[in-house]
TIKEBA-627079 format. One record per residue (C-alpha): z negated, y negated, x negated; residue in one letter. Coordinates in steps of 0.25 Angstrom, whole numbers, plus 2048, in hexadecimal, padded with zeros to 3 digits. Layout:
ZYXA...
END
This chain:
4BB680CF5X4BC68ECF3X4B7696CFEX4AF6A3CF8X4AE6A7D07X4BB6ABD0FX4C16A6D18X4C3697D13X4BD690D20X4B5684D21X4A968DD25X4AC696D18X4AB689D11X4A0683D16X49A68FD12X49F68ED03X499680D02X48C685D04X48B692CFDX49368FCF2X49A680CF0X4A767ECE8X4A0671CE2X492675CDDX48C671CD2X48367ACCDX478671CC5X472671CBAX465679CB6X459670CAFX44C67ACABX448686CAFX44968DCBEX43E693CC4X44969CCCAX45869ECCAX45F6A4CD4X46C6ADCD2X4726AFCDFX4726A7CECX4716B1CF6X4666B6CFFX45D6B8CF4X4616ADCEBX4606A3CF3X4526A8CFAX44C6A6CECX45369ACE7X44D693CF5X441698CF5X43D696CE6X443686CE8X43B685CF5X42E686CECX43167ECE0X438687CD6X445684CD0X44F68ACD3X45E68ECD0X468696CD9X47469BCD4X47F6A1CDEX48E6A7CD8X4946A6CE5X48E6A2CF3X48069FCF6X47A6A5D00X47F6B3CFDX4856C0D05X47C6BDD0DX4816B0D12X48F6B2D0FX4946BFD10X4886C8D16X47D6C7D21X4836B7D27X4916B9D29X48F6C9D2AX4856C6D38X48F6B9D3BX4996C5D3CX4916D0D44X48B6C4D4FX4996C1D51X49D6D1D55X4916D2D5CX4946C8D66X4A26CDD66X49B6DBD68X4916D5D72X49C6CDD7BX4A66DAD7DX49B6E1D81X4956DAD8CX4996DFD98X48B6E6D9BX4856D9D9AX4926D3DA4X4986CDD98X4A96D0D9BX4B56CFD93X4AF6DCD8AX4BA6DFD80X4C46D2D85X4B96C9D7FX4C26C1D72X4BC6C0D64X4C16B8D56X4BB6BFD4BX4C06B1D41X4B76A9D4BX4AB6B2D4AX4AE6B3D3BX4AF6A1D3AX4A26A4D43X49D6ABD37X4A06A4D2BX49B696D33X48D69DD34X48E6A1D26X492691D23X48768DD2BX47B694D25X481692D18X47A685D16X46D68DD13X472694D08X47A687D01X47B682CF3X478673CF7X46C677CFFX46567DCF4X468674CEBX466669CF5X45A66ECFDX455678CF6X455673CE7X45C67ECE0X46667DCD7X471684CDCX47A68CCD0X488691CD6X48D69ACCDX48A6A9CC6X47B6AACBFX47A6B3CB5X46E6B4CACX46F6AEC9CX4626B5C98X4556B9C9FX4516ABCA4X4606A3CA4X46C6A5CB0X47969ECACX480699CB9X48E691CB6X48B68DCA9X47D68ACAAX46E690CA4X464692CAFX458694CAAX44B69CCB1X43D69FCB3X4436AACBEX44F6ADCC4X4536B6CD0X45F6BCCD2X4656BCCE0X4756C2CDCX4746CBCEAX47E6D6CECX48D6D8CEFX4966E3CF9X4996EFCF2X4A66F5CF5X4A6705CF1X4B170ACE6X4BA70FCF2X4C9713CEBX4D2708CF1X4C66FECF9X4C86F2CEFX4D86F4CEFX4D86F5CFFX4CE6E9D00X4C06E8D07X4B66E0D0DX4A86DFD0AX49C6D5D11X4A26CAD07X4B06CAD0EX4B06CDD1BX4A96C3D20X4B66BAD1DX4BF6C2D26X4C56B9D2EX4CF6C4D38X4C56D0D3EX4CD6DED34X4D36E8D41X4CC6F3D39X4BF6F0D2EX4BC6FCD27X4AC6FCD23X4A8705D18X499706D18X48F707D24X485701D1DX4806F2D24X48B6EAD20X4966F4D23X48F6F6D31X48C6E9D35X49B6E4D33X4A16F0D38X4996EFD46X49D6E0D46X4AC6E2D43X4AE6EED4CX4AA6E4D56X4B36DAD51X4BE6E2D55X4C16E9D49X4C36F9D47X4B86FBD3DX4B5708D35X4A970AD2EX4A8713D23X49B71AD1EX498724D15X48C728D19X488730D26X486723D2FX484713D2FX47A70BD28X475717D21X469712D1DX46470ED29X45C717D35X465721D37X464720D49X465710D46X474712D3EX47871FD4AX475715D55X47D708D4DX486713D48X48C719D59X48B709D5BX496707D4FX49F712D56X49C70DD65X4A0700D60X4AE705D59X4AB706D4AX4B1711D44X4A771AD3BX4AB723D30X49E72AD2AX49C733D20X4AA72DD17X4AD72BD0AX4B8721D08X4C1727CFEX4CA71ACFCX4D170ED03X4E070BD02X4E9701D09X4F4705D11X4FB6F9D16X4F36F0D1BX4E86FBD1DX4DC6FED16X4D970ED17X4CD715D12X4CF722D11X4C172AD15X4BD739D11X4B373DD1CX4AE74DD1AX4BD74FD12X4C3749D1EX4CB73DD19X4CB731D22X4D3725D23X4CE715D28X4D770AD29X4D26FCD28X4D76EDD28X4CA6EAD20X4C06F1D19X4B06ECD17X4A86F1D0EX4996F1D0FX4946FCD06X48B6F6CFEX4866EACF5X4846E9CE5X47C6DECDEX4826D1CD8X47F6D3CCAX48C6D1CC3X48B6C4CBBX47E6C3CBAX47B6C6CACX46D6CDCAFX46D6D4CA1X46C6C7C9BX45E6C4CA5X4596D2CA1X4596D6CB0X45D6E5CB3X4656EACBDX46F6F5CC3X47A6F7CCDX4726F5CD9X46D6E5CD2X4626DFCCDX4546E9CC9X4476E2CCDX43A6E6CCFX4336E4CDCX4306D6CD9X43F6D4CD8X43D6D1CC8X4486D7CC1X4486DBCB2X4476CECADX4386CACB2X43E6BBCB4X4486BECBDX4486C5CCCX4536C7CD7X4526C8CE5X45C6CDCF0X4696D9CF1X4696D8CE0X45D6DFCDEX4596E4CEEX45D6F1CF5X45A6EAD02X4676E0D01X4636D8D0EX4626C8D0EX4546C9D13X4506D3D08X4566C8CFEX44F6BDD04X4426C5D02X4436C8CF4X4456BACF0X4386B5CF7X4336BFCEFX43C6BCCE1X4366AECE3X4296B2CE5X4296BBCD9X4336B4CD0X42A6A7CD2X41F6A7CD5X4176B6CCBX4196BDCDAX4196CDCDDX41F6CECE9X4276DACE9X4346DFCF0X42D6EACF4X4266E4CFEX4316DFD06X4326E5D15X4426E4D16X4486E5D23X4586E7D26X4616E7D31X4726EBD32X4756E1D3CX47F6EAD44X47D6EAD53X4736F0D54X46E6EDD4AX4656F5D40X4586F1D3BX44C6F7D32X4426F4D28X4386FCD20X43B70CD1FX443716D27X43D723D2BX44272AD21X43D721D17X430720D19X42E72FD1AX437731D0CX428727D07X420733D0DX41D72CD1AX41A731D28X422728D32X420728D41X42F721D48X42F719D54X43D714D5AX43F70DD67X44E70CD6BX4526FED71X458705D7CX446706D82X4476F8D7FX44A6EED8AX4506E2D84X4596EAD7DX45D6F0D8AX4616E2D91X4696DED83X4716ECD84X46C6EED75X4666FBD76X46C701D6AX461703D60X452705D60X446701D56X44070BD4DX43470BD44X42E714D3BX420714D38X41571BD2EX411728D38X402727D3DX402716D3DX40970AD40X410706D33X41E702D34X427708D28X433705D2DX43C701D3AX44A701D3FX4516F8D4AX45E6FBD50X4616EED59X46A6E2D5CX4606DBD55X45A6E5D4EX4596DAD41X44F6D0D48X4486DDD4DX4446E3D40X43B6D7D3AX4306DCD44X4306E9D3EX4306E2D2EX4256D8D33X41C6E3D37X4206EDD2AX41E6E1D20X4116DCD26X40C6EAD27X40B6E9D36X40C6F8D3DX4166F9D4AX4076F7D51X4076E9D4FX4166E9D55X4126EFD60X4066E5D62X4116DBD63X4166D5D6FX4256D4D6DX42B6CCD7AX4346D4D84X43F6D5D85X4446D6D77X44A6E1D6FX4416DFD65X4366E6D6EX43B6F3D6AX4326F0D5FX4266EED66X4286FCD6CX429703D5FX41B6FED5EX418703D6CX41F711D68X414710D5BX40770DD65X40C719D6EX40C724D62X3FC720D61X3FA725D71X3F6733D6BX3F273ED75X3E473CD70X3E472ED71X3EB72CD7EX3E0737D84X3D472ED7EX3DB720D86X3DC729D92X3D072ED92X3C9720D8FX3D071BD9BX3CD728DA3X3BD721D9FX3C1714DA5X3C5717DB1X3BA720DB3X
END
């Protein structure tokens, strides 16, 4: 059996015979599908269940593994990974808590990586060719899809024909034309989660989620990482105190920062990998075992023949309206080929909504969708709705709360200070437009703030709510209490003192 994954273990294997068996047989159409599916990611396989679950029929169709980045090479083995560096973190750390051994404490980096791809196995059943075909009743295409003519998608030799179709092709790593990188050899999300010996020295360039997240876990893996940004700080796009208080957590934990750089070219020297940096005309040398990438994602167009289905698109994927129709009124797409917002949960979104729309004469629109994210470095970094700056950029007026953790019990007693909860609301009322978390959990955190914002519930009805004690999560709660003080004018505290003065008299 050929193994897509590396290394060739029985866990890697197992995986294979889920996501992409070496003796499928793909079946053979009869009529016309109420959808078919092109790509068996998060998206693709939302819709293809989804639209099976309720009596369509349904065709999937997957070139290489079902189950997507998601499953094989992004947010499963990439928080395998960082859970295993967090205990290692969480152990040589300890003695304030009267844990010893500190720094002496033993660690094998192949066994939290078998850890990892045994995970990976595991869940892998949920995503499997023989369960929906066997459980779900799709019929299962391996193979590349690509569109015949505005209702027809050839895959392996066979005419598919549809009412709609959706396509589900996701997005790939981008690795950035750097003078030398391809020649020197790199790593990206798809690779280096088959690392089997922990690199002495991993180079990251970008400080964008992915490039923080695996750095953070691999500094404390042992290794002398350097990450390398071109911007003025980490995750850029995030709340600039959030990335300053991740960002003196990176350099108190080891990793090596170089700002502000452009990287003028990689070359080999020996064994080496050297990236040769030019920061305010100084030049600047990093020497690396092994060099990760995580700049950036394009979408999974090539093959696809959409000029043949009429569907338009550019560099950045797949064009669609806000009902995720695209150019050819039959056909729709959901997930990272036409989204900005290249989340799993986002994908999962859009194709509840594809299928609604797709099927069913529905309107829902894209639009609407309250998407929270979260950077699971540690802490971790959480938001949903606008940042400040947003919301005043759309003309509006915006009162900001924030309550650091270090005011909040539970936070104390777990020795997580680090972080606070932010939220920014419409000046003169209680709407939420937008929240930040920084937090160990910071991701489980953040649905209470995109509860409340989708439901078009104000921070009063959070503060309303009894949270238990002690949690870390009642750092929420206070915001609220932080809301119901700005109300305690002068004027009206004098009218309830004045009442009360009446009562007692």
């Amino acid at each position: 059996m050929k193994i897509p994954l590396q290394p060739d273990t029985p866990e890697n294997r197992a995986l294979t015979e889920n996501v992409h068996p070496s003796d499928w047989a793909n079946p053979e159409p009869t009529g016309r599908y109420n959808l078919v599916v092109i790509g068996a990611g998060t998206a693709g396989l939302i819709c293809a269940a989804g639209a099976a679950g309720i009596g369509a029929k349904v065709a999937l169709i997957e070139r290489h593994l079902l189950g997507g980045d998601c499953l094989n090479v992004g947010c499963v083995p990439s928080k395998g990974v960082i859970r295993a560096s967090r205990a290692l973190f969480d152990a040589r750390n300890g003695s304030g808590f009267g844990v010893l051994g500190g720094e002496s404490i033993s660690f094998d980096f192949g066994a939290a990586m078998e850890r990892m791809r045994r995970l990976r196995a595991d869940i892998s059943h949920h995503d499997s060719a023989r369960r929906f075909r066997d459980e779900l009743g799709v019929d299962v295409f391996i193979g590349q899809g690509s569109f015949s003519g505005s209702d027809t998608v050839l895959v392996a030799g066979k005419t598919l024909h549809f009412k709609k179709a959706a396509i589900c092709t996701g997005a790939r790593a981008e690795a950035p034309p750097i003078p030398g990188l391809t020649e020197a050899g790199y790593l990206t999300n798809e690779s280096i989660f088959s690392l089997t010996t922990l690199p002495p020295r991993l180079a990251v360039i970008g400080a964008g989620p992915i490039g923080c997240e695996l750095a953070q876990a691999f500094a404390r893996f042992g290794s002398r990482v350097t990450l390398v940004e071109s911007g003025p700080h980490i995750l850029g796009r995030e709340d600039g105190d959030a990335a300053r208080m991740l960002q003196s957590v990176f350099v108190r934990e080891g990793v090596d920062l170089h700002m502000r750089v452009k990287i003028l070219a990689v070359e080999m020297r020996g064994s080496d990998k050297v990236l040769h940096l030019e920061r305010d005309g100084q030049s600047v040398e990093v020497v690396a075992d092994e060099i990760l990438v995580g700049v950036g994602r394009v979408p999974n167009i090539v093959g696809l023949e959409l000029e043949k289905a009429g569907i338009i698109f550019d560099k950045s994927g797949v064009t669609v309206n806000d009902t995720l129709q695209t150019s050819n009124p039959d056909i729709y797409a959901a997930g990272d080929i036409c989204s900005p917002y290249k989340f799993t949960h986002t994908a999962d979104a859009q194709a509840r909504i594809l299928i609604a729309n797709a099927l069913f004469l529905g309107r829902q629109k894209s639009s609407a969708l309250t998407i929270p994210w979260c950077t699971y470095t540690d802490p971790e970094i959480a938001h949903v709705g606008m940042y400040e700056q947003d919301a005043r950029e759309k003309g509006a007026e915006v009162m900001t709360l924030t309550i650091p953790l270090a005011d909040v019990d539970r936070a104390v007693l777990d020795g997580e200070t680090e972080g606070f909860a932010r939220v920014h609301l419409k000046k003169g009322s209680d709407t939420i437009l937008g929240a930040t978390i920084v937090a160990r959990h910071a991701g489980e955190m953040i649905n209470e703030f995109s509860l409340a914002i989708t439901n078009g519930l104000g921070i009063s009805a959070i503060a309303k709510t009894i949270h238990p004690y002690p949690t870390q999560a009642e750092v929420i709660k206070r915001l609220g209490d932080a809301y119901n003080r700005t109300r305690l004018t002068p004027f009206v505290k004098n009218l309830l003192s004045g009442w009360l003065k009446w009562q007692r008299g």
